[in-house]
C-alpha positions as CSV (number, residue, x, y, z in Angstrom):
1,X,121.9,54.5,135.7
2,X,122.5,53.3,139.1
3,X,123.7,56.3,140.5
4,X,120.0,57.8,139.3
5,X,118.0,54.8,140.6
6,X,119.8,55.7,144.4
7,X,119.2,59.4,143.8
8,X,115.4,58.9,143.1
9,X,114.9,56.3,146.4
10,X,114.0,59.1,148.4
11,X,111.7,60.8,146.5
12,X,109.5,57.6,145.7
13,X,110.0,57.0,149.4
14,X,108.6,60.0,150.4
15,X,111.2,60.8,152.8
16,X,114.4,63.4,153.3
17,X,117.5,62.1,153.9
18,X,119.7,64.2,156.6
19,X,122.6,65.0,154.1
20,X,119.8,66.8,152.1
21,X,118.6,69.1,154.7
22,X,121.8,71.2,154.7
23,X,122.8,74.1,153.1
24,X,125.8,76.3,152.9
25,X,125.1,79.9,151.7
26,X,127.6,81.9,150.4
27,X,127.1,85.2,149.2
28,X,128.7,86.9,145.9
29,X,129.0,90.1,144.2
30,X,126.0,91.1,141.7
31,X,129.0,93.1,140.0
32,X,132.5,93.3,140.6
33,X,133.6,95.3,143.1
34,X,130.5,96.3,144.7
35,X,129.9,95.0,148.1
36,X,126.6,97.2,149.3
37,X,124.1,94.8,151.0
38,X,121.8,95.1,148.6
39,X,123.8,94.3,145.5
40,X,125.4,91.1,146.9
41,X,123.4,87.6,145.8
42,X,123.1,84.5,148.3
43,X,123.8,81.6,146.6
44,X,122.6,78.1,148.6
45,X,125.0,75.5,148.0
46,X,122.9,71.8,148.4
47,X,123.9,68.8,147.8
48,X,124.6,67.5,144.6
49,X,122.7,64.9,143.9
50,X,119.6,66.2,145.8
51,X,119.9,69.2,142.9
52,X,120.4,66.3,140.8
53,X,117.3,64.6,141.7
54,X,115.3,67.7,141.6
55,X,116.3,68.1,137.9
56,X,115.7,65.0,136.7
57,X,112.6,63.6,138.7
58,X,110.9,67.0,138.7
59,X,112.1,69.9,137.1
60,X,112.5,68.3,133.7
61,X,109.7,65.9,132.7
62,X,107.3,68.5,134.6
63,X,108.3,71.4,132.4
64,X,108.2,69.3,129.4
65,X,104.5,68.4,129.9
66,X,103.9,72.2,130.4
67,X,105.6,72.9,127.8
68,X,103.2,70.1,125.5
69,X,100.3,71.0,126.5
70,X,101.1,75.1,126.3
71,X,100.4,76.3,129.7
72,X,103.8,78.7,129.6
73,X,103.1,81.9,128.7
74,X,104.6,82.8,125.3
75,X,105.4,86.6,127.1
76,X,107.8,84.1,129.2
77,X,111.4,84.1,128.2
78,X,113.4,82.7,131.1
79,X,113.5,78.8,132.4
80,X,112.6,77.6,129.2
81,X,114.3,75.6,126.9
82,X,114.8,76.6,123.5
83,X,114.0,80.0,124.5
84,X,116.5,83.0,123.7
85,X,116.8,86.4,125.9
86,X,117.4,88.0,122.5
87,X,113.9,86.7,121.6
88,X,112.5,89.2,124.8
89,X,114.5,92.1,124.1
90,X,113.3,91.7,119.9
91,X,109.8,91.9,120.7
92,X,110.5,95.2,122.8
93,X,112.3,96.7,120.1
94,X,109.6,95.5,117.5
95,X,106.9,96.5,119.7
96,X,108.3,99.7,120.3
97,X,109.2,100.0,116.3
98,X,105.5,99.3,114.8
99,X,104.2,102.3,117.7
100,X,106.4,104.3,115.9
101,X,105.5,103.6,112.4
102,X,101.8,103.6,113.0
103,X,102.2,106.7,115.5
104,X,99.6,105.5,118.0
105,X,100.7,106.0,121.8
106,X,102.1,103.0,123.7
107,X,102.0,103.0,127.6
108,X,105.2,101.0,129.0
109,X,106.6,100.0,132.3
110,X,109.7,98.0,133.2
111,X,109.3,96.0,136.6
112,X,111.9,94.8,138.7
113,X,111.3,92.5,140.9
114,X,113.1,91.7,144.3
115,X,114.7,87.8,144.2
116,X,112.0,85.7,143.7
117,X,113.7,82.5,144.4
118,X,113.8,83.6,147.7
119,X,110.3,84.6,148.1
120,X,107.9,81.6,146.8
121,X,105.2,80.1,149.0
122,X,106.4,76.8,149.1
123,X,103.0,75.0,150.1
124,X,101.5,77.4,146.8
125,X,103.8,75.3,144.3
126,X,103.7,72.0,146.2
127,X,99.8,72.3,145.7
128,X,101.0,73.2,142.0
129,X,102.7,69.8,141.7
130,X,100.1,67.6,142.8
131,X,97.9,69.3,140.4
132,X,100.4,68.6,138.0
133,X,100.1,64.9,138.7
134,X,103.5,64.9,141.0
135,X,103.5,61.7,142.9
136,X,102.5,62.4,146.7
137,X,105.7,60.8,148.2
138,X,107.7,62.8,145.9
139,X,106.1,65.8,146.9
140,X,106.3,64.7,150.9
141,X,110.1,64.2,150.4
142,X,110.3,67.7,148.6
143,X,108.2,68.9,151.7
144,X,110.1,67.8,154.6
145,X,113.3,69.0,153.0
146,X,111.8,72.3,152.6
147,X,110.7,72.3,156.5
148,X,114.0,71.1,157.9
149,X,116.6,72.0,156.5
150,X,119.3,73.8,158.1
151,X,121.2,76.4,156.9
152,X,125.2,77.8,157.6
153,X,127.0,80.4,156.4
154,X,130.0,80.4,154.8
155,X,132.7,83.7,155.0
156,X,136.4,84.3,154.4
157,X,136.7,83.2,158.1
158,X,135.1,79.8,157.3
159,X,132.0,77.8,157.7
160,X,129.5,78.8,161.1
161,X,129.0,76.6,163.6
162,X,125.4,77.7,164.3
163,X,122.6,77.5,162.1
164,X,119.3,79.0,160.9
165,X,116.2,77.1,159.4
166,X,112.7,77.6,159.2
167,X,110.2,78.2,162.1
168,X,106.4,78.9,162.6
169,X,107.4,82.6,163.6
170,X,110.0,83.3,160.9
171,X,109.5,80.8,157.8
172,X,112.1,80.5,155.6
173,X,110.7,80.5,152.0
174,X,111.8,79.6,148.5
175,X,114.5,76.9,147.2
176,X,117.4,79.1,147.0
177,X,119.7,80.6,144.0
178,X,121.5,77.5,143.4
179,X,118.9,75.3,143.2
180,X,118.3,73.4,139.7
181,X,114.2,73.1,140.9
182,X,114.3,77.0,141.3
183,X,113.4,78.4,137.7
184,X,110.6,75.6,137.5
185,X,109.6,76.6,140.9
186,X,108.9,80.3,139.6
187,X,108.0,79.6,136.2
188,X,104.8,77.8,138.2
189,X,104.4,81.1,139.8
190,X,104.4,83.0,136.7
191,X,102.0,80.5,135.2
192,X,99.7,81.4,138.4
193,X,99.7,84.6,137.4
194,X,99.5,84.9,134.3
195,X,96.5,83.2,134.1
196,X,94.9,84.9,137.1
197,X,95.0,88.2,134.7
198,X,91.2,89.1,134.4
199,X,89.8,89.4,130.4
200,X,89.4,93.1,130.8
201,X,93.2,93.7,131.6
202,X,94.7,96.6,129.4
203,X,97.5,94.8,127.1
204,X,99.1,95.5,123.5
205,X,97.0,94.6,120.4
206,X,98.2,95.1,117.2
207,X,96.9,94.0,113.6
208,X,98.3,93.6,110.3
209,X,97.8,96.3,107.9
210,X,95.5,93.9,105.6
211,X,94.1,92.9,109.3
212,X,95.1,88.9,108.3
213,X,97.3,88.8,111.3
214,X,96.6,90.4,115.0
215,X,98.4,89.6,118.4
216,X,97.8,91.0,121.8
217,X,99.5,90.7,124.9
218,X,100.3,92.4,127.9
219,X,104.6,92.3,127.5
220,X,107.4,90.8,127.9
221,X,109.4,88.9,130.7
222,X,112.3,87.2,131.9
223,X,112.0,84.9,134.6
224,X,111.0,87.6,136.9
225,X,111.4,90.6,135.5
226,X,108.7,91.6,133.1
227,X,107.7,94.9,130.7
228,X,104.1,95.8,130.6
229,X,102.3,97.8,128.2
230,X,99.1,99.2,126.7
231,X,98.3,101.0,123.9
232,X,94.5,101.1,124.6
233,X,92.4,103.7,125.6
234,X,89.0,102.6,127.0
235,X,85.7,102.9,129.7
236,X,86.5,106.7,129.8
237,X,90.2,105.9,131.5
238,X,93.3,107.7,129.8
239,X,96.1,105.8,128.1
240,X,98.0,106.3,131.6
241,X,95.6,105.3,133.8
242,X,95.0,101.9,132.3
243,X,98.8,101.2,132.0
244,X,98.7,101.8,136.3
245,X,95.6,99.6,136.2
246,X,97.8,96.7,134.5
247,X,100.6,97.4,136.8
248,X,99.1,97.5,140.2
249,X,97.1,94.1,139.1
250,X,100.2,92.4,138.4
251,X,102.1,93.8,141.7
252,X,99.2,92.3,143.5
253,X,99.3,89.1,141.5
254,X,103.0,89.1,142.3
255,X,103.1,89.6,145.9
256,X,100.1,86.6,146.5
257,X,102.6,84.3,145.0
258,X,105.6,85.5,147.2
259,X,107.1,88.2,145.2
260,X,107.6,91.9,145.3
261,X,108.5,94.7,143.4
262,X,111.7,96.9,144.0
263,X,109.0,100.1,143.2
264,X,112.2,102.6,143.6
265,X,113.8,100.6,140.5
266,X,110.7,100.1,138.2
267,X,110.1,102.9,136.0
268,X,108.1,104.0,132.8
269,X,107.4,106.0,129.5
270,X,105.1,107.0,127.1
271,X,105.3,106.9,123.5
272,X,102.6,109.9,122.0
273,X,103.3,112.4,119.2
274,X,101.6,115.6,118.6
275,X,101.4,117.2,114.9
276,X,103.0,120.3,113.4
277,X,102.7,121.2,110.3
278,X,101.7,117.9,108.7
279,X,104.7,116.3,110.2
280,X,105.1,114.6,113.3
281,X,107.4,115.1,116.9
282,X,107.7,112.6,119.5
283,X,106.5,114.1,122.7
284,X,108.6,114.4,125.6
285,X,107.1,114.5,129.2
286,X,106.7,118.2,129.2
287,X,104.6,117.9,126.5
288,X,102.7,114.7,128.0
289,X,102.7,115.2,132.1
290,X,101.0,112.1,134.0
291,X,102.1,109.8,136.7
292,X,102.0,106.6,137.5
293,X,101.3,105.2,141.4
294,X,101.0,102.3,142.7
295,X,100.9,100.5,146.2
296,X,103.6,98.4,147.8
297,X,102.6,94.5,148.6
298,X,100.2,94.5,151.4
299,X,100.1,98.5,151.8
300,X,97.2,99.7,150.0
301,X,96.9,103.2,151.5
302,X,100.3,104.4,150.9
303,X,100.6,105.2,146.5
304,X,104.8,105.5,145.5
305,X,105.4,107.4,142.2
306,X,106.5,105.4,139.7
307,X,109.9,107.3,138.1
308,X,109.0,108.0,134.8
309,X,112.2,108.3,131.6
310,X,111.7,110.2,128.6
311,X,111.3,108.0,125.5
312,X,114.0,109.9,124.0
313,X,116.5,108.3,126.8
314,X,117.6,104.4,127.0
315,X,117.4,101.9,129.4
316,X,119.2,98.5,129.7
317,X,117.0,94.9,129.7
318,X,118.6,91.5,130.0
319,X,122.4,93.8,128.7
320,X,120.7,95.8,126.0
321,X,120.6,99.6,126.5
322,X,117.0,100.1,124.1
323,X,115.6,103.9,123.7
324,X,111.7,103.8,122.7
325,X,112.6,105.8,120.1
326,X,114.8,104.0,117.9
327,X,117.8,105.8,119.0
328,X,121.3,104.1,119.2
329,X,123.1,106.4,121.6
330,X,123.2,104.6,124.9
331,X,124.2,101.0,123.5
332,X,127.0,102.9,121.6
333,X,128.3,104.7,124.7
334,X,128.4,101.4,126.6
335,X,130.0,99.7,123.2
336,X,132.2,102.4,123.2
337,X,133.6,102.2,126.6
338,X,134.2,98.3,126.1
339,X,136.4,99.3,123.5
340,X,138.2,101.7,125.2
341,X,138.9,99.8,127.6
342,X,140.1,97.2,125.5
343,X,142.6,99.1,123.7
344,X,143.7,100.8,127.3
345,X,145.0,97.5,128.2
346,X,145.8,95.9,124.8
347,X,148.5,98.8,124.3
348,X,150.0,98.2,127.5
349,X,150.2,94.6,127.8
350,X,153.3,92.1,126.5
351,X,150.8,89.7,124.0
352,X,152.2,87.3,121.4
353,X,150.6,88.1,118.2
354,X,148.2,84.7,118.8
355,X,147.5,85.9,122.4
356,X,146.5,89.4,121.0
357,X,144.2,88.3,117.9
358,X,142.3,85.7,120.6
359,X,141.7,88.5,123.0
360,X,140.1,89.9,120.2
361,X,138.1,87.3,118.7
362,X,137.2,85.7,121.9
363,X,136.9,88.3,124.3
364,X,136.0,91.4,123.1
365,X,134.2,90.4,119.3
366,X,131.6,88.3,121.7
367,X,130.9,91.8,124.1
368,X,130.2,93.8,121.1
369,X,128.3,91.1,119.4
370,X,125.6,90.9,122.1
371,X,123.7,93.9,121.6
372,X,123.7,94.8,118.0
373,X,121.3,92.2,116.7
374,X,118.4,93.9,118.2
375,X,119.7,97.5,117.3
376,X,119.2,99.4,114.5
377,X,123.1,100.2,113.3
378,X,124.4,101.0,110.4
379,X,127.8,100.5,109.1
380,X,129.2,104.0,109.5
381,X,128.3,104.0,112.8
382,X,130.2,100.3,113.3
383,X,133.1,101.4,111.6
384,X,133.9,104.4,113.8
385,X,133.2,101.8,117.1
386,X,135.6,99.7,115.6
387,X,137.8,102.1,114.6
388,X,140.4,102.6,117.8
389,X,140.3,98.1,117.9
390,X,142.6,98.3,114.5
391,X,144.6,100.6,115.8
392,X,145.4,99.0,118.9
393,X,145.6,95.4,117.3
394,X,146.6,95.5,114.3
395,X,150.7,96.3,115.5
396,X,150.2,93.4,117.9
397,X,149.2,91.1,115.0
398,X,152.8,92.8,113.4
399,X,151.0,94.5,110.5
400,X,150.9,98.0,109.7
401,X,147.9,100.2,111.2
402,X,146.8,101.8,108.8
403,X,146.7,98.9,106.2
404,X,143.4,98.9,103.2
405,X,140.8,97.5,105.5
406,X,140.1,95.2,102.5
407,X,142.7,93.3,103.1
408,X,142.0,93.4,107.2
409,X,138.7,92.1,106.2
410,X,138.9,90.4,103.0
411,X,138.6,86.3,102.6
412,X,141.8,84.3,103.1
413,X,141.5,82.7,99.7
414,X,141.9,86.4,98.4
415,X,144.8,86.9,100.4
416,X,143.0,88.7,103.0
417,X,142.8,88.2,106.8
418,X,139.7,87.4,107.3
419,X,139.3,89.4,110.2
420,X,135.3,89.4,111.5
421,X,133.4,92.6,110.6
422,X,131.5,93.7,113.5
423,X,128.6,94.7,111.0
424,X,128.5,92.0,108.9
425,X,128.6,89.2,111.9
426,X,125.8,91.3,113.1
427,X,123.7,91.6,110.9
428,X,123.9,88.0,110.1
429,X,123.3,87.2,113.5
430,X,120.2,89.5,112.7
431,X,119.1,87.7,109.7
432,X,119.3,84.9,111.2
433,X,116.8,86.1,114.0
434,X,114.0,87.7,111.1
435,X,113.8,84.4,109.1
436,X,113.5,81.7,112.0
437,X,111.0,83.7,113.7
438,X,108.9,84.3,110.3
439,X,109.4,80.4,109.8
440,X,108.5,79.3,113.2
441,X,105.3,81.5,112.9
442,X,105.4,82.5,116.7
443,X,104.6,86.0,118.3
444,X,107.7,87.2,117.4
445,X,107.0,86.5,113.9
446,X,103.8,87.7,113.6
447,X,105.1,90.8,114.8
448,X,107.5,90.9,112.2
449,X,105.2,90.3,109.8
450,X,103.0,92.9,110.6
451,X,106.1,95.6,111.2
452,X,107.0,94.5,107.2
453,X,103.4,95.2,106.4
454,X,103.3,98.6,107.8
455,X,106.9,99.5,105.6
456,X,105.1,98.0,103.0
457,X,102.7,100.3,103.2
458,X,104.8,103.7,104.2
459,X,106.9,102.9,101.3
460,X,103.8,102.8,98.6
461,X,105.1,100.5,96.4
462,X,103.4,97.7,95.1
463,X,106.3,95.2,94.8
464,X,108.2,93.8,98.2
465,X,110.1,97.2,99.4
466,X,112.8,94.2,100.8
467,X,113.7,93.1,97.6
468,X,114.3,97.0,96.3
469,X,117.0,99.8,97.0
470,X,116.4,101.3,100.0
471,X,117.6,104.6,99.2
472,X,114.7,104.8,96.8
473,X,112.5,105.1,99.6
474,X,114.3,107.6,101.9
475,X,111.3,109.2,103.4
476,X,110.7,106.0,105.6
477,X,112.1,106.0,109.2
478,X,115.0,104.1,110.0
479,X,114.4,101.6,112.5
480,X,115.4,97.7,112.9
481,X,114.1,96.6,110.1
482,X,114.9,99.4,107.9
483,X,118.4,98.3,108.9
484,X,118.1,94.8,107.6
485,X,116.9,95.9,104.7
486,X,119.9,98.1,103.8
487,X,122.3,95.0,104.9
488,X,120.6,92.5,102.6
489,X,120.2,95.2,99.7
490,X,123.8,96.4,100.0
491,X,124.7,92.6,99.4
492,X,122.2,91.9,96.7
493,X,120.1,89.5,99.3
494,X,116.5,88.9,97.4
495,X,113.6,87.4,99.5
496,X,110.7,85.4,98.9
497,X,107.7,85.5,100.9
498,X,104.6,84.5,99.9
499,X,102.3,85.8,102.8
500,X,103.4,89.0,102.4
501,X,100.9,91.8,102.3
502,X,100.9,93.7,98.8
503,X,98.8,96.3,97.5
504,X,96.6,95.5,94.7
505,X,95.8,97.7,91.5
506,X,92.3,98.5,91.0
507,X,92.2,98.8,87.1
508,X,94.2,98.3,84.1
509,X,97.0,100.6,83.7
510,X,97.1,101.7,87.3
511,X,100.2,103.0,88.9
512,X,101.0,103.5,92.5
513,X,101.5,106.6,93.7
514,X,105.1,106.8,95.0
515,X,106.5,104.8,92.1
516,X,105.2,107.3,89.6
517,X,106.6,110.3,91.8
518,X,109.5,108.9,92.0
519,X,110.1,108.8,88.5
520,X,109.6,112.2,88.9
521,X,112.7,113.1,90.5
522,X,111.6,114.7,93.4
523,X,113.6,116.1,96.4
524,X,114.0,114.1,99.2
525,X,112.1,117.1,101.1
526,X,109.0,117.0,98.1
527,X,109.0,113.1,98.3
528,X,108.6,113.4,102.2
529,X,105.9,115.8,101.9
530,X,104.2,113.8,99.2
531,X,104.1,110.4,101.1
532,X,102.9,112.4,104.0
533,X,99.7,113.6,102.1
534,X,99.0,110.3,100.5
535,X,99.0,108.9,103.5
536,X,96.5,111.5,105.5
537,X,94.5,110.8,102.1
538,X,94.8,107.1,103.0
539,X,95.3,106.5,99.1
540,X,98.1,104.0,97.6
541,X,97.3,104.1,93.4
542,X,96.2,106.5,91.1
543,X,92.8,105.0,90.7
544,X,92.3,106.0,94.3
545,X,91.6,109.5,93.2
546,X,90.6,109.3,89.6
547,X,86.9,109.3,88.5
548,X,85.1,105.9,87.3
549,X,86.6,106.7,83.8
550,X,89.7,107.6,84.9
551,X,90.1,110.4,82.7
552,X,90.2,113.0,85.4
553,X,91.4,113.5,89.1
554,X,89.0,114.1,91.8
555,X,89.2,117.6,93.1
556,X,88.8,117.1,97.1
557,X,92.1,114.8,96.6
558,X,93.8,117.8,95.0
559,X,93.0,119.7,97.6
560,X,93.6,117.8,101.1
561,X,89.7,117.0,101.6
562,X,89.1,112.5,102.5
563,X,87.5,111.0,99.9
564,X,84.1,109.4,102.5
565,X,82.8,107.7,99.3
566,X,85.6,105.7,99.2
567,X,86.7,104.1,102.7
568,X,89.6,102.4,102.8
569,X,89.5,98.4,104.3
570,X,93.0,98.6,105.6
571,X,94.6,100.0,108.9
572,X,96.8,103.2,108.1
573,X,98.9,104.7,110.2
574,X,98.0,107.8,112.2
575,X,98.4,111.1,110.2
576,X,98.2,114.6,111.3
577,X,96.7,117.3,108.7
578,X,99.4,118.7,106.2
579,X,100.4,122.1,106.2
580,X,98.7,124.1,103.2
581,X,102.3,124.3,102.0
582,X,102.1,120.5,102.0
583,X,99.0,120.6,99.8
584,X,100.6,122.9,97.3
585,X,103.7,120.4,96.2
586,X,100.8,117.6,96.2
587,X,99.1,119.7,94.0
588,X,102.1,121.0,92.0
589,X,103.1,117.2,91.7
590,X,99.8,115.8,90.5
591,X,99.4,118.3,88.0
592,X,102.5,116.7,86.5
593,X,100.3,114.0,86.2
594,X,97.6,115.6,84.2
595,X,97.5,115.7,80.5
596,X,96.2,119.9,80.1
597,X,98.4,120.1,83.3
């Protein structure tokens, strides 16, 4: 307690001790190996209990009161406690998921932003602290440090003599990497921000199918790097143009407050589909040519082009390797060479059989274990990553390689090793991110929530598709949350949630659609086709298309023609117009249903 007391003296003071007002900056590898200027980091070493003191008087009980009274953006991941990177990288892949699903075009671009630590207008988030209520002596103290301190470099060679600090012609800006005020510091920048974003900004909204629950926002971000996005098209301007409008606002919103963006490094994609004979194809950027430009900080007559990825490809955000579409492929081949490398060195090292099951458990189980949660995997494909690990560990652990795998993985009680399943730790880890999102009832899990809706719906059942076979329902797109599903299903996992959406029946002895045709036996091929047609018909039971007695089938739903007498009151997902070959197994199948056939 005492030790804090002296800490704080200069801060309620209002002055800067002279031990404070030196730093010693080191500089360190952003990876291994590679030394090029522009990957290296400077880290500023201060003194300790100046960082100290920063923490505690400032840092702390100031983010708590933002925290209370809700001024942080929920689209802010970083410097926050309680927060998860996971949690950013979810909402992407969710975000990305329900575009999918509902096939209505997403706009999307991935900022990166140039070391914003190192860039803040230090009077712009003094200013911030007053407002905040910050004592003024504590906010001269963190003032006059700011102007005079000194900084040396330290190399191999030693620590410099001669120093550098700020002047009037070259001011020195920023706290530093290594300073414990820093993420505070910037998450008062992105608060600025944030809320200088005008009402009209392009952002995300999406609704539940029932409409009961709706969010919009504008992306995702992590300290400061952020995704943007738009999947609205309005005032005339093209999906494209308003995704440049949101970007170039936020680049200028950025650069008022100090920071930049590393244009050569941000890049973007475009989720559209086009429609071929009733069935859907996710258009590449052949098929969708546009560009995005913006301006650089204070040059606004000189536009850079914005690289732009397909949405087939992936990209990595905060160690995930996501593909807009769904697909798995990077995050595999990056899981993969983890692996391999593992192996490589396990074979050839000299390991006691503890040393070699640790390396596994806490080395390379924890690498593989990072990505998968938000992915979309399924077992087979975890089984062949996994794969070349047995073989490699299982002679160091002295047991035969090619043992049953139920025994490798089976409980200890059993006799089994109880070695951890990359799948199953996964998907727990998985489980455990859908239900304390849906019970915590934040953005997240409304956007769960209204990707479960939307399944609900594709599947056409009217009991919770969760707590049923998947394989029942194989014309539905894999996806996340199609991957959960199979997990919990394959273990006999049975949910309850009450404020899930579930279609009603209109009259007695109604039946829904996909239930009855699947009764039917129908071909996985026929029961795609059929779910395609129901869907452009925006119909779910059979009283949907039966007259008011419901003795007889309407005959534009026999033959492709919407129904205008009877609007639907729920959001469906985009559907292109069937094939005529479509309309003849819909008609063949409904026949089935008629009693003169």
């Amino acid at each position: 307690m005492s030790g804090m007391l002296t800490m704080r003296i200069p801060l309620t003071a209002g002055f800067s001790p002279a031990r404070w007002r030196q730093i010693v900056d080191v500089i360190l590898p952003k990876k291994l190996g590679d030394y090029r200027i522009h990957r290296l980091r400077i880290i500023a070493l201060q003194e300790s209990d100046f960082n100290q003191a920063n923490r505690l008087a400032i840092g702390r009980p100031l983010q708590q009161l933002l925290e209370t009274i809700k001024l942080v953006p929920d689209m802010q991941h970083g410097s926050r406690a309680s927060k998860r990177c996971h949690s950013a990288v979810f909402n992407k892949q969710l975000t990305f998921e329900i575009h999918r699903y509902i096939k209505q075009p997403l706009a999307y671009i991935e900022n990166d932003a140039v070391g914003c630590y190192d860039r803040i207008i230090n009077p712009l988030v003094l200013l911030f602290l007053r407002i905040l209520g910050l004592h003024p002596c504590t906010v001269s103290s963190l003032a006059r440090t700011c102007d005079q301190t000194y900084h040396r470099i330290k190399t191999i060679y030693g620590t410099s003599e001669e120093t550098y600090s700020s002047s009037e012609k070259v001011p020195l800006f920023g706290p530093g990497q290594g300073s414990t005020i820093g993420p505070f510091l910037w998450l008062l920048c992105f608060i600025l921000i944030f809320l200088s974003l005008t009402e009209d900004t392009p952002a995300i909204h999406l609704s539940a199918v029932d409409t009961s629950h709706s969010v919009q926002y504008v992306g995702e971000a992590f300290v400061d790097d952020s995704g943007l996005g738009t999947n609205q098209q309005m005032q005339n301007m093209s999906l494209v143009d308003n995704l440049e409008r949101l970007a170039q606002q936020w680049e200028k919103l950025l650069y008022s407050t100090g920071g930049a963006l590393n244009l050569s490094k941000c890049f973007w994609f475009q989720l559209s589909w086009s429609w071929k004979t009733g069935g859907s194809k996710l258009n590449s950027i052949h098929d969708t040519p546009a560009e995005v430009k913006l301006t650089s900080e204070g040059d606004v007559n000189h536009k850079i082009t914005i690289p732009r990825i397909e949405a087939t490809s992936s990209f990595r955000t905060l160690g995930v390797h996501l593909s807009p579409s769904g697909s798995n492929t990077g995050a595999l081949a990056v899981m993969e060479s983890f692996v391999l490398d593992y192996c490589t060195t396990l074979r050839g090292s000299h390991l006691n059989r503890q040393d070699a099951l640790m390396s596994y458990i806490q080395y390379l189980l924890p690498k593989l274990r990072f990505q998968p949660p938000v992915l979309s995997l399924t077992k087979r494909q975890c089984d062949k990553l996994v794969s070349p690990i047995y073989m490699a560990l299982l002679p160091k652990l002295h047991i035969n390689r090619h043992t049953s795998r139920s025994i490798i993985f089976g409980p200890e009680r059993l006799g089994g090793l109880s070695l951890p399943h990359i799948y199953v730790v996964t998907n727990i880890d998985k489980l455990q991110l859908f239900l304390g999102h849906l019970r915590i009832k934040d953005r997240t899990g409304n956007l769960i929530h209204i990707d479960l809706t939307y399944l609900q719906l594709l599947s056409g059942s009217g009991t919770f598709f969760m707590n049923q076979d998947p394989s029942t329902y194989s014309w539905i797109d894999t996806g996340w949350l199609h991957s959960l599903w199979v997990f919990t299903s394959h273990h006999s996992l049975h949910f309850y949630y009450p404020k899930q959406w579930l279609p009603l029946k209109s009259r007695q002895n109604d039946k829904f659609f996909m239930e009855i045709f699947n009764t039917l036996k129908g071909t996985y091929k026929d029961m795609e086709i059929l779910n395609r047609c129901r869907l452009f018909l925006q119909v779910i039971t059979l009283s949907d298309i039966t007259n008011a007695a419901g003795d007889r089938l309407i005959i534009e739903a026999k033959t492709g023609l919407l129904l205008s007498s009877r609007p639907s009151s729920l959001l469906w997902p985009n559907q292109g117009p069937p094939s005529q070959a479509n309309w003849k197994v819909w008609k063949h199948y409904l026949s089935l249903l008629e009693v003169n056939g």
